[in-house]
mmCIF file of the C-alpha atoms, coordinates in Angstrom:
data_MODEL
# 
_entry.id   MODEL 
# 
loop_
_atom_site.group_PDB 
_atom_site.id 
_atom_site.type_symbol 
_atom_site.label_atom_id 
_atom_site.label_alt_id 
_atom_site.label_comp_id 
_atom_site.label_asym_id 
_atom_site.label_entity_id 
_atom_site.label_seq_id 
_atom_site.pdbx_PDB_ins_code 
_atom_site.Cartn_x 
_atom_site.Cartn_y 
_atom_site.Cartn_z 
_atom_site.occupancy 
_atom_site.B_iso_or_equiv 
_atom_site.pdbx_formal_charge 
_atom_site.auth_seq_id 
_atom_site.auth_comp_id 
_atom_site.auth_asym_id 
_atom_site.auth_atom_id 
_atom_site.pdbx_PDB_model_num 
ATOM 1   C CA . UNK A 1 1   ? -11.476 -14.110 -8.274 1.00 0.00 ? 1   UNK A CA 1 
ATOM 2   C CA . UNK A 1 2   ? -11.097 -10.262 -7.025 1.00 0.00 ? 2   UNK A CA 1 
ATOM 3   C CA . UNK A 1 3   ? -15.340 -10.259 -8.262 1.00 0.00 ? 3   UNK A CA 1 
ATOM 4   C CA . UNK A 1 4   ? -16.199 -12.960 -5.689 1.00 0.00 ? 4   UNK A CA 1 
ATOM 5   C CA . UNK A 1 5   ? -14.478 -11.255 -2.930 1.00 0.00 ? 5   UNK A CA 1 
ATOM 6   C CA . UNK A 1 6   ? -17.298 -10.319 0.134  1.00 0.00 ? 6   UNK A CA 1 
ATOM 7   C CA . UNK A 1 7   ? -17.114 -6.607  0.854  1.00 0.00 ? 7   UNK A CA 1 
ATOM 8   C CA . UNK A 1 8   ? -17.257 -4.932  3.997  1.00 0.00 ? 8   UNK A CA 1 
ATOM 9   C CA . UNK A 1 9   ? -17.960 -0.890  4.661  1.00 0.00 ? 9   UNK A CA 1 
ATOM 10  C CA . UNK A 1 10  ? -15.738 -0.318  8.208  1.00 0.00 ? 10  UNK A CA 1 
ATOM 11  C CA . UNK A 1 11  ? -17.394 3.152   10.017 1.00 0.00 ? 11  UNK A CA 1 
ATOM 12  C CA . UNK A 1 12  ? -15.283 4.681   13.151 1.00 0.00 ? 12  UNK A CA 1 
ATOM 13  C CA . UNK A 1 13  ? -14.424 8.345   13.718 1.00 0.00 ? 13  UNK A CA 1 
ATOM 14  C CA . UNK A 1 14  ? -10.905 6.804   14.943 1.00 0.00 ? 14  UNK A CA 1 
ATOM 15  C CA . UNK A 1 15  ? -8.224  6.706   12.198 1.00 0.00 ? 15  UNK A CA 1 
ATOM 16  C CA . UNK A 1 16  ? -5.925  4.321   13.512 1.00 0.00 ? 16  UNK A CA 1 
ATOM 17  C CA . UNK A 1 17  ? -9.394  1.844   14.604 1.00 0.00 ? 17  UNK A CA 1 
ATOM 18  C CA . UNK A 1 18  ? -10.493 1.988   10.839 1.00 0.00 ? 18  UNK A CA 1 
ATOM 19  C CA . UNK A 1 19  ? -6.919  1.295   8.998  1.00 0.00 ? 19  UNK A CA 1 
ATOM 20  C CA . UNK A 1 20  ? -6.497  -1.705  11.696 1.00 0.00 ? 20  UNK A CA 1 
ATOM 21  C CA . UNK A 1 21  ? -9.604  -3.141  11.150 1.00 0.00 ? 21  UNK A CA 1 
ATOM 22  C CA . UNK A 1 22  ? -9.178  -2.671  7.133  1.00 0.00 ? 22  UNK A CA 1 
ATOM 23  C CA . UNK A 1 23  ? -5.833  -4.232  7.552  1.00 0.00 ? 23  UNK A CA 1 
ATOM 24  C CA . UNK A 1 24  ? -6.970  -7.310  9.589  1.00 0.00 ? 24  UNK A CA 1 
ATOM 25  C CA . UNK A 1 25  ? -10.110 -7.920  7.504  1.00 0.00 ? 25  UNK A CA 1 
ATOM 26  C CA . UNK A 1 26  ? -8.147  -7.701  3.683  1.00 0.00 ? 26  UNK A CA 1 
ATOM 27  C CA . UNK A 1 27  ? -5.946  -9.889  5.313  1.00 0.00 ? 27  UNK A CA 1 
ATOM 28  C CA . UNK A 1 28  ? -8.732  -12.482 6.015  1.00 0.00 ? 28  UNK A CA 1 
ATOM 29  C CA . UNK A 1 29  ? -9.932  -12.073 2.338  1.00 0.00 ? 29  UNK A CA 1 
ATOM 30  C CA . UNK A 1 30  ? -12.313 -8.819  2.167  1.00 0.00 ? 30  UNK A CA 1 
ATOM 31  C CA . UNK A 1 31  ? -12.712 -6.208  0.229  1.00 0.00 ? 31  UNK A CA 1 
ATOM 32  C CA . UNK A 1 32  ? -12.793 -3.431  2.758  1.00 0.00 ? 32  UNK A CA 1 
ATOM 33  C CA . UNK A 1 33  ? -14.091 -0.047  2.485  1.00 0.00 ? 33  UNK A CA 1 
ATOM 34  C CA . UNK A 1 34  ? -13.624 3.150   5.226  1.00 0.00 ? 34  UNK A CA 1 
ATOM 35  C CA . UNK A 1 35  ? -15.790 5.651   6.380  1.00 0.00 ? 35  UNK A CA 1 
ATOM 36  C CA . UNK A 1 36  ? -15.262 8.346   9.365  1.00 0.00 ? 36  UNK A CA 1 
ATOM 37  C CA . UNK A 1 37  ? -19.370 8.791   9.793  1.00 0.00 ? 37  UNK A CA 1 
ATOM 38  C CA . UNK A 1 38  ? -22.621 7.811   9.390  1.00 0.00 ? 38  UNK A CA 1 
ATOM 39  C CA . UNK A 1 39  ? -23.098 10.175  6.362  1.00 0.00 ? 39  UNK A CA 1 
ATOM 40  C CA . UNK A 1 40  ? -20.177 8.666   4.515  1.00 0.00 ? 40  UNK A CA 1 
ATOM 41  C CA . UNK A 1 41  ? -20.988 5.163   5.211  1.00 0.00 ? 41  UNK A CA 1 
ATOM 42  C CA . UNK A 1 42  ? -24.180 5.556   3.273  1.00 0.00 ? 42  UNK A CA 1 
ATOM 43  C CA . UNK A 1 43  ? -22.860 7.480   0.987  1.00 0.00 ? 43  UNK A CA 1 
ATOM 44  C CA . UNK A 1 44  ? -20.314 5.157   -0.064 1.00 0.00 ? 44  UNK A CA 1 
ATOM 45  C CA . UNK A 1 45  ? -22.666 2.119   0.820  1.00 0.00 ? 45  UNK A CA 1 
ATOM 46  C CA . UNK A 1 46  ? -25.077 3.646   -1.790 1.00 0.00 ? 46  UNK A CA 1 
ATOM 47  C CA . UNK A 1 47  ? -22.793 3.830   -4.775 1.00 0.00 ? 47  UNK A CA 1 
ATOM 48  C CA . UNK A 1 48  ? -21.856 -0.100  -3.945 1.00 0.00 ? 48  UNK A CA 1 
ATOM 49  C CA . UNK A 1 49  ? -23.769 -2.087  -0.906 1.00 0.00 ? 49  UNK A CA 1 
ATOM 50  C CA . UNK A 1 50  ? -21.692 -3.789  1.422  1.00 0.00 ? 50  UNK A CA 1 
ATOM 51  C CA . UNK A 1 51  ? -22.233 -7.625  2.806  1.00 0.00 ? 51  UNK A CA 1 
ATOM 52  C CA . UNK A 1 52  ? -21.343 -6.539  5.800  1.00 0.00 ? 52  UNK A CA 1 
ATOM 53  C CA . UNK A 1 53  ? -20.881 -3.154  7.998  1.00 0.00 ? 53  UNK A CA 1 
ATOM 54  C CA . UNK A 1 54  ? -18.756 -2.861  10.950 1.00 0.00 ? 54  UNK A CA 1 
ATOM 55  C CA . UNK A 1 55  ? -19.704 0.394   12.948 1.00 0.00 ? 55  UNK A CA 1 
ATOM 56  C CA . UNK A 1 56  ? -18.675 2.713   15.868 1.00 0.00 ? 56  UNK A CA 1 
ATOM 57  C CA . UNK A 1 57  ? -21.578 3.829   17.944 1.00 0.00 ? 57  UNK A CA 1 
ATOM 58  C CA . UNK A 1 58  ? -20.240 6.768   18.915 1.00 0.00 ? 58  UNK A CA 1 
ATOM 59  C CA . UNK A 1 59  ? -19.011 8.882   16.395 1.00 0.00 ? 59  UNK A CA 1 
ATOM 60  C CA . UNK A 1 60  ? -20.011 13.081  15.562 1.00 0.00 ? 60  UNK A CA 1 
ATOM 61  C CA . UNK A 1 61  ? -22.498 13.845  13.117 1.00 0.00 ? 61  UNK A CA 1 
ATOM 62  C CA . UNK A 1 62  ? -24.478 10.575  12.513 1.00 0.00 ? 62  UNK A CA 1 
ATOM 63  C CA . UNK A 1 63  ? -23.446 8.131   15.126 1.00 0.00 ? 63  UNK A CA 1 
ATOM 64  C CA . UNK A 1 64  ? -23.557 4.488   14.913 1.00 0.00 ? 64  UNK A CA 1 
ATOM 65  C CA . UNK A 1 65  ? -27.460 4.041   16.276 1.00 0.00 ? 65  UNK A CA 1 
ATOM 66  C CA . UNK A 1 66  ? -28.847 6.179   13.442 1.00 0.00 ? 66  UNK A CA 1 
ATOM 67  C CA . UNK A 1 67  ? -26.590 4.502   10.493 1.00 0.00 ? 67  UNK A CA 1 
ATOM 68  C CA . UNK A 1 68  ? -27.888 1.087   11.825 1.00 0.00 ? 68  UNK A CA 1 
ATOM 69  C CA . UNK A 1 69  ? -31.463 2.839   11.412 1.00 0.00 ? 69  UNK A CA 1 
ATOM 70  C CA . UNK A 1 70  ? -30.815 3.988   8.013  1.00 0.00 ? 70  UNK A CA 1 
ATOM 71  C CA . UNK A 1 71  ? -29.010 1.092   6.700  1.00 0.00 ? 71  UNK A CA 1 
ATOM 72  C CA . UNK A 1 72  ? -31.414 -1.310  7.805  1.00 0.00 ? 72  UNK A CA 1 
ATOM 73  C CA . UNK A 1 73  ? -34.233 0.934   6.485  1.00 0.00 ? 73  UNK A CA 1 
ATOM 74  C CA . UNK A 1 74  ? -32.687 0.830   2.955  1.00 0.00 ? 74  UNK A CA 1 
ATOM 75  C CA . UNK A 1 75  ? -31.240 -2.330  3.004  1.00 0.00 ? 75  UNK A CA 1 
ATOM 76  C CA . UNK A 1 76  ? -33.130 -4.759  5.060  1.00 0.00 ? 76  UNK A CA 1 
ATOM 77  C CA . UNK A 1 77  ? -30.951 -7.649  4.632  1.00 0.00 ? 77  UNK A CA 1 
ATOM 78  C CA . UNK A 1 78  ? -27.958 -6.306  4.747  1.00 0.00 ? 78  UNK A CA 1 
ATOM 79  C CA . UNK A 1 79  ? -25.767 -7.486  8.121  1.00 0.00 ? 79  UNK A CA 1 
ATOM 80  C CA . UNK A 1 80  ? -24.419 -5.318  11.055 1.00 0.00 ? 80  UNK A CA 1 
ATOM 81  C CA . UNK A 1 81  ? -21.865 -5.684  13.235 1.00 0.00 ? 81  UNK A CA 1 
ATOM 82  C CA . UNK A 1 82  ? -21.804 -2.664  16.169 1.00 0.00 ? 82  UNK A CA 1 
ATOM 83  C CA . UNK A 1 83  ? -18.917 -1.954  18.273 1.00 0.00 ? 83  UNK A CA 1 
ATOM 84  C CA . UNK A 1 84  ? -18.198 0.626   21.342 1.00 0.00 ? 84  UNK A CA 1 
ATOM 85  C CA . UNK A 1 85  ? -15.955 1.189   24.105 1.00 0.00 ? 85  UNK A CA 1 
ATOM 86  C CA . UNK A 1 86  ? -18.420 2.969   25.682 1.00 0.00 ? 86  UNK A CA 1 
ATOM 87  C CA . UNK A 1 87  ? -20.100 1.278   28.775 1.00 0.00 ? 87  UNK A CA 1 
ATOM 88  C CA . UNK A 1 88  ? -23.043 1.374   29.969 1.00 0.00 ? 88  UNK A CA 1 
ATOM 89  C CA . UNK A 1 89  ? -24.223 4.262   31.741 1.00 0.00 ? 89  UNK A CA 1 
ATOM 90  C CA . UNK A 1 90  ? -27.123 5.322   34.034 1.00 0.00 ? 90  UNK A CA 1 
ATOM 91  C CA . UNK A 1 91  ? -29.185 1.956   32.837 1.00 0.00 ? 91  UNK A CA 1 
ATOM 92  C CA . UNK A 1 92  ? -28.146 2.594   29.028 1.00 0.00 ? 92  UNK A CA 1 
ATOM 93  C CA . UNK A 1 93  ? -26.557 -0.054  27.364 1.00 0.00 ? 93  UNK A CA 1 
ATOM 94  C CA . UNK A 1 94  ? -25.993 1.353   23.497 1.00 0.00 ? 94  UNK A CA 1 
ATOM 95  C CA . UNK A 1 95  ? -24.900 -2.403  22.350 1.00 0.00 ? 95  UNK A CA 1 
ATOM 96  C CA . UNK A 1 96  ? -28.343 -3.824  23.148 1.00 0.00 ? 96  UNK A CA 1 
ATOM 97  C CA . UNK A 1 97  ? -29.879 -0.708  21.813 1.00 0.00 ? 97  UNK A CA 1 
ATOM 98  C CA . UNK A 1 98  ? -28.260 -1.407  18.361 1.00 0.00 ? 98  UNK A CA 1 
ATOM 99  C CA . UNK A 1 99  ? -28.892 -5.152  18.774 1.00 0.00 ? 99  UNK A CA 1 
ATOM 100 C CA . UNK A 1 100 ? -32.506 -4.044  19.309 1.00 0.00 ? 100 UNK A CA 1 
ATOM 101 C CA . UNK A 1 101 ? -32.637 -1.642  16.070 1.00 0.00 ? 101 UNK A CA 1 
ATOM 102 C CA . UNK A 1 102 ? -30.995 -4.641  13.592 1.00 0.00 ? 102 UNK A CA 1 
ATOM 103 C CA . UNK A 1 103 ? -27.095 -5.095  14.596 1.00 0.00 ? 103 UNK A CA 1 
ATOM 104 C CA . UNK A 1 104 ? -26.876 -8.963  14.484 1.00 0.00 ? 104 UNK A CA 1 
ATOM 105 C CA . UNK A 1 105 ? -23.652 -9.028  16.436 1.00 0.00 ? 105 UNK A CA 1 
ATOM 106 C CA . UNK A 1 106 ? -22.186 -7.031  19.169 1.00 0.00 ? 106 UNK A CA 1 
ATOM 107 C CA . UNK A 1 107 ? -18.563 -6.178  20.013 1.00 0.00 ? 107 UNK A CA 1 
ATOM 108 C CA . UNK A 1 108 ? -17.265 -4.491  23.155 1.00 0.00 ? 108 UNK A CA 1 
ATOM 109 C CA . UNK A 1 109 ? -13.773 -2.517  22.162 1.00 0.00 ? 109 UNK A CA 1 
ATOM 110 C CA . UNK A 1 110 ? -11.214 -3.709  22.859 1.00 0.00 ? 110 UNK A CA 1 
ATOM 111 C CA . UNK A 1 111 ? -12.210 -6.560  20.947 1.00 0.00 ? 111 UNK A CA 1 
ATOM 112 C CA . UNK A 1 112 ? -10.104 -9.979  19.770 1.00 0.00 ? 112 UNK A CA 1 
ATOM 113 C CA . UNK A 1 113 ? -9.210  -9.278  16.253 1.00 0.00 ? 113 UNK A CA 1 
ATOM 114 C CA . UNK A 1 114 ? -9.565  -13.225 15.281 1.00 0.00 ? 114 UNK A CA 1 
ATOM 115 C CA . UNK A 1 115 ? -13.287 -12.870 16.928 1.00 0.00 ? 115 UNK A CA 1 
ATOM 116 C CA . UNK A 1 116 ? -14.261 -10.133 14.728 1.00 0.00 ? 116 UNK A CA 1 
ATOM 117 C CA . UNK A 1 117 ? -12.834 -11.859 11.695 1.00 0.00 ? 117 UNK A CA 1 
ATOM 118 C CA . UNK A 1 118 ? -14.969 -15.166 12.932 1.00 0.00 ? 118 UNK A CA 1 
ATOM 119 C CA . UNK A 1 119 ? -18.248 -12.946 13.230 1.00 0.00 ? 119 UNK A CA 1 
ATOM 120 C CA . UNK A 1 120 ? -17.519 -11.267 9.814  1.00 0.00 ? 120 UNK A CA 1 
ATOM 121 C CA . UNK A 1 121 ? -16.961 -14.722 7.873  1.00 0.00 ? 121 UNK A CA 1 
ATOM 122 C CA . UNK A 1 122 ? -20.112 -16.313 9.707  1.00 0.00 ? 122 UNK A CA 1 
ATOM 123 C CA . UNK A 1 123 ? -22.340 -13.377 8.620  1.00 0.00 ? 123 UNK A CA 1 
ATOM 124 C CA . UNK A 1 124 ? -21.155 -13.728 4.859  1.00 0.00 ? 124 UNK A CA 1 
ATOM 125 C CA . UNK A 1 125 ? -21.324 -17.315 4.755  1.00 0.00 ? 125 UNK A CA 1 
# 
């Protein structure tokens, strides 16, 4: 049944973020995949598309906003899920930006673990 599984491409910059969220969503029945950028999420997303990407907005090299752009540019079905710590700032608010560009859900960090493995089952259902 290993075939069947749903598969999910996690993308943060933060070590500790990605291996926790891996852990929590294998746990819940995914096949998870890690990146630490932009770059490598396509990269990796290219040799195998994911149901689902979870992704940092702020991360060096490409950050979050121009993987959602790319990703949804080459895969136009394919579903985001965007999360920052970041607030807003001076009128900016980068989680409405990214729901804007094609992230269908939103996740301020910290976020509730269960809540992100709710969002990630509802988007691959």
């Amino acid at each position: 049944m290993a075939g069947s599984k749903k598969r999910v491409l996690v993308v943060d910059d933060n070590e500790d973020l990605r291996a926790t969220v891996q852990a929590l969503l294998q746990a819940d029945g995914f096949e998870v995949v890690v990146a630490a950028d932009g770059d490598a999420a396509l990269a990796l997303n290219r040799q195998h598309p994911a149901d689902v990407v979870v992704t940092d907005l702020f991360m060096p090299d490409k950050d979050g906003i121009e993987t959602i752009i790319e990703l949804k540019k080459l895969y136009p079905a394919i579903k985001i899920v965007a999360i920052s710590g970041w607030t807003s700032t001076r009128g900016s608010d980068y989680l409405q930006v990214a729901r804007e560009i094609g992230a269908a859900v939103t996740l301020q960090k910290p976020f509730d673990p269960q809540e992100l493995c709710r969002v990630v089952r509802k988007l691959t259902s």
